[in-house]
C-alpha positions in Angstrom: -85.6 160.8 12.8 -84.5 160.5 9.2 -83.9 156.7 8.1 -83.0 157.3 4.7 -79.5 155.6 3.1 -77.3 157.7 1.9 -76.1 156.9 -1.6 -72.7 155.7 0.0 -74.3 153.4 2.0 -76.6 152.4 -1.0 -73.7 151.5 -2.7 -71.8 150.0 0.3 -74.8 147.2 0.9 -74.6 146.2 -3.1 -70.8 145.8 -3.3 -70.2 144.4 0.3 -73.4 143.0 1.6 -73.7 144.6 4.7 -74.4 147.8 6.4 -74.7 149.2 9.9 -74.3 149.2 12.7 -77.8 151.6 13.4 -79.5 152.2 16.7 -82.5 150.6 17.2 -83.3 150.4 21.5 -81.3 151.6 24.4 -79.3 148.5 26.2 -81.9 148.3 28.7 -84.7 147.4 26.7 -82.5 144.9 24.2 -81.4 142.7 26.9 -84.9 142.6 28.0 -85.4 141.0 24.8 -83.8 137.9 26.0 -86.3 136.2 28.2 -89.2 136.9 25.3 -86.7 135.5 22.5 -86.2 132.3 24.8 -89.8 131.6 25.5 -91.1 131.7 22.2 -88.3 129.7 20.5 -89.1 126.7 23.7 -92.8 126.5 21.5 -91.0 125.7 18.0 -89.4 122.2 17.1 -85.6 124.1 17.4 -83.0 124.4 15.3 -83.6 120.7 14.0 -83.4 119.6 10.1 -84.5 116.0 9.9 -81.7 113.5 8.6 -82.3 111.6 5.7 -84.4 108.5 7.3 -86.8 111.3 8.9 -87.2 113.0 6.0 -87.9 109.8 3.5 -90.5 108.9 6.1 -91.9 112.4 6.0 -91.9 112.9 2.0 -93.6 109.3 1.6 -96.3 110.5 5.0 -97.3 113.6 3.6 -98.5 116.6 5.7 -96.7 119.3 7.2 -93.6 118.2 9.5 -94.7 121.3 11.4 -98.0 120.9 12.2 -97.7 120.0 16.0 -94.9 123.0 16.6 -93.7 126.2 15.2 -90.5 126.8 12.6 -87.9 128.1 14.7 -88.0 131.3 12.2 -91.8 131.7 12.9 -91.1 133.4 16.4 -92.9 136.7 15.0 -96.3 134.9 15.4 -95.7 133.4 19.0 -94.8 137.1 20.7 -96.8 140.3 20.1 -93.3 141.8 21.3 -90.9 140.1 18.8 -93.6 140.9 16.1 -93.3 144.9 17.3 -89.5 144.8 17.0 -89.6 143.7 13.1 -92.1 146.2 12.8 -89.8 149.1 13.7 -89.3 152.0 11.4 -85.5 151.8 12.0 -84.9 148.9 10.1 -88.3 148.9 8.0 -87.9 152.3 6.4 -83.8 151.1 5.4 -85.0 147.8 4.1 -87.6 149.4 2.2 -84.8 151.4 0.4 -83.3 148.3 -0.2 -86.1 146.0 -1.7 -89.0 148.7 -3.0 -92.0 150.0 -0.6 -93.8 147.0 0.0 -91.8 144.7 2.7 -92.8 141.6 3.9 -91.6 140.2 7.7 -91.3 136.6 7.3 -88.5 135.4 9.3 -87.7 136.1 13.2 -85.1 134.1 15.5 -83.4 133.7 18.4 -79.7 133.1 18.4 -78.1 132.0 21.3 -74.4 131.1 21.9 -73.1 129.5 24.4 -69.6 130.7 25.7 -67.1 128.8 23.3 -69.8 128.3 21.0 -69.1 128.6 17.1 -71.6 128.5 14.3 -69.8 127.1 10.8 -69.6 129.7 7.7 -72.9 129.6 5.8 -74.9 131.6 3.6 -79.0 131.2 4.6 -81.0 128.9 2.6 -84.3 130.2 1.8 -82.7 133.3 0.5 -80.8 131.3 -2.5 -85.1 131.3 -3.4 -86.2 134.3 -2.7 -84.7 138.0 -2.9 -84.3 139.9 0.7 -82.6 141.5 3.9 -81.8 139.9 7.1 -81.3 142.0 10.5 -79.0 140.8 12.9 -80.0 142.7 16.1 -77.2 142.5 19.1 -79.6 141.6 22.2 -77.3 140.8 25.4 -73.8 140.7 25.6 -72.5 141.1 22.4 -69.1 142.4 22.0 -66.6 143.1 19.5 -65.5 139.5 20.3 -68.5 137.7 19.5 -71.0 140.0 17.0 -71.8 138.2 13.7 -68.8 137.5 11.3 -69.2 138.8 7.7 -67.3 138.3 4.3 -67.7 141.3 2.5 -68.5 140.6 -1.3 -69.0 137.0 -0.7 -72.8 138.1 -2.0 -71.7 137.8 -5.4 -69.7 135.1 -5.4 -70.4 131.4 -7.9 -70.2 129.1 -5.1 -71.5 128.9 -1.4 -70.1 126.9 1.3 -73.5 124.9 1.7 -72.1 123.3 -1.5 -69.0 122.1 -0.8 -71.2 120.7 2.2 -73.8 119.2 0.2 -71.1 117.1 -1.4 -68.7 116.1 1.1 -65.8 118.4 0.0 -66.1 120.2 3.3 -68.0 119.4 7.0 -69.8 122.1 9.2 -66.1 121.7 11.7 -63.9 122.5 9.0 -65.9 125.3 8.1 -65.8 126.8 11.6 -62.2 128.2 10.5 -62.0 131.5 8.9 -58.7 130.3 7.2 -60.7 127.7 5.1 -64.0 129.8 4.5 -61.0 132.2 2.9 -59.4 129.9 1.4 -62.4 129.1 -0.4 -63.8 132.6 -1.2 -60.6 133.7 -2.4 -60.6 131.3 -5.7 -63.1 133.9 -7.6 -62.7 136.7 -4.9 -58.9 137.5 -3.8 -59.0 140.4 -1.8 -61.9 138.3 0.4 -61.3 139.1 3.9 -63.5 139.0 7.7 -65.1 141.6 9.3 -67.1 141.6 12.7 -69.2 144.6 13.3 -68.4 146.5 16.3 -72.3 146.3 17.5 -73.6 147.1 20.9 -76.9 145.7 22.7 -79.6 147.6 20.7 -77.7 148.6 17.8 -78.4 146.2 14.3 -76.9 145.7 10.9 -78.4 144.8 7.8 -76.9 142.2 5.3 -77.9 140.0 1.8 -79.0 137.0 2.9 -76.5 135.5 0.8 -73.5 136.4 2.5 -71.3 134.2 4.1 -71.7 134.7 7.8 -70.7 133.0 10.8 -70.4 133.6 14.5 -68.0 132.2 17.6 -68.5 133.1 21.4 -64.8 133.3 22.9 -66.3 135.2 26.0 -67.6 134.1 29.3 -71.0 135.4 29.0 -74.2 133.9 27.0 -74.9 135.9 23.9 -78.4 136.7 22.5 -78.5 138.0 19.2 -82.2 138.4 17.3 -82.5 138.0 13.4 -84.8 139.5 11.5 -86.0 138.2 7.5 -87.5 140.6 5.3 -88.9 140.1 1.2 -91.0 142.3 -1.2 -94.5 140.7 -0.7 -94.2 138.9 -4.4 -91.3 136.4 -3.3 -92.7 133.1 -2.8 -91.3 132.2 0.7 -91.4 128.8 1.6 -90.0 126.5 4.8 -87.1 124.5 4.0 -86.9 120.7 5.6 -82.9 121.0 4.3 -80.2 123.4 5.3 -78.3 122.9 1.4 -79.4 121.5 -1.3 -81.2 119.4 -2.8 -84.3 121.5 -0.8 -87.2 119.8 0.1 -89.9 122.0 1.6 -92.6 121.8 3.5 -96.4 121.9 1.8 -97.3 124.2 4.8 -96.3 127.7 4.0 -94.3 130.6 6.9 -96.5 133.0 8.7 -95.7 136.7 6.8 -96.8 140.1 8.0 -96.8 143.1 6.1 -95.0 145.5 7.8 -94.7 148.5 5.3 -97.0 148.7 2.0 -96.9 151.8 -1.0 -98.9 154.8 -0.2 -101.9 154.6 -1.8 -102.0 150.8 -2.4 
């Protein structure tokens, strides 16, 4: 099977930020995904940041706050199975077309939603550092109604919501409503607008890092969704103890796999 992008979609992925959806395993085999994604994020310290006391005490301590348990975007080096699905040549061979030949796996994670869940508009940290891809893989249940949220162009854009965070113009509940992520977007990009991808268990989309995303889960049903990081092997990846900035990081440094090198190098 042929993975190459077509020039459209080439062009698609620098203007918007996003491509996809793409097949990557029947439904069967996705939602069997689940269980695996849930038992290697239960070994990691969880979606957890440590608030400003935790993190003086850390800084002035020294050492690595993850030396007892994993990152929660470390998952690729807890399963053998998670590790095989950021391998695939599905989404390896597109992100290589995307960054150069040499790609670098150093994020995998387990997103879970709870029915009536929401997850505030964001763009991801670590890639404000370092120049990549994520995945977003639709695992179990993922409809229409509850796949990952996307603003198209917000890639490009001056400003990121983490900063109106970072300085108290904004909270993570205000920036649950599309209205206000819009409203915000549209001071240096008017025509800013929201787009779910219509995604089904086993299908994936690829996206910049850096654009605003969020998700909501209006349906009865758990959703499982699986992200995937990717970098050219020269970006200096390191683990963030902040989700905005000021970043502080940790000394200890991600597990990365190469997953797809140059011939001949």
């Amino acid at each position: 099977m042929s993975f190459a992008l077509s020039p459209a979609a080439r062009l698609r992925f620098e203007e918007d930020g996003w491509i996809g959806p793409y097949p990557l395993l029947s439904e069967r085999d996705a939602r069997g995904l689940a269980p695996e994604l849930q038992r290697a994020f239960d070994q990691t310290l969880g979606y957890h940041y440590p608030d400003r006391a935790e993190l003086e005490r850390f800084l002035a301590a020294g050492g690595s706050y993850y030396r007892d348990r994993a990152w929660f975007q470390s998952l690729h080096a807890l399963s053998a199975r998670l590790l095989d699905v950021g391998r695939q040549p599905a989404i390896v061979e597109r992100v290589a077309q995307l960054l150069g030949d040499d790609v670098m796996l150093w994020g995998t994670i387990c997103f879970v939603q709870e029915p009536g869940g929401r997850l505030h508009w964001h763009s991801d940290n670590e890639f404000h550092h370092v120049r990549g891809v994520s995945a977003w893989i639709a695992v179990s249940n993922v409809t229409l109604r509850n796949s990952l949220k996307l603003l198209p162009g917000s890639h490009r854009l001056p400003r990121r919501p983490e900063d109106d965070l970072s300085v108290g113009a904004e909270t993570m509940s205000s920036l649950q409503d599309d209205e206000r992520a819009l409203s915000i977007a549209r001071r240096w990009l008017p025509s800013a607008g929201v787009v779910r991808p219509e995604l089904r268990d086993g299908e994936f989309i690829l996206f910049s890092g850096n654009v605003w995303h969020a998700s909501d889960n209006p349906g009865p049903a758990l959703r499982h969704a699986m992200g995937l990081r990717y970098s050219p092997p020269d970006q200096q990846v390191r683990i963030p103890l902040t989700a905005w900035e000021p970043t502080y990081w940790d000394p200890a440094r991600p597990p990365t796999v190469l997953v797809r090198a140059a011939k001949g190098s």
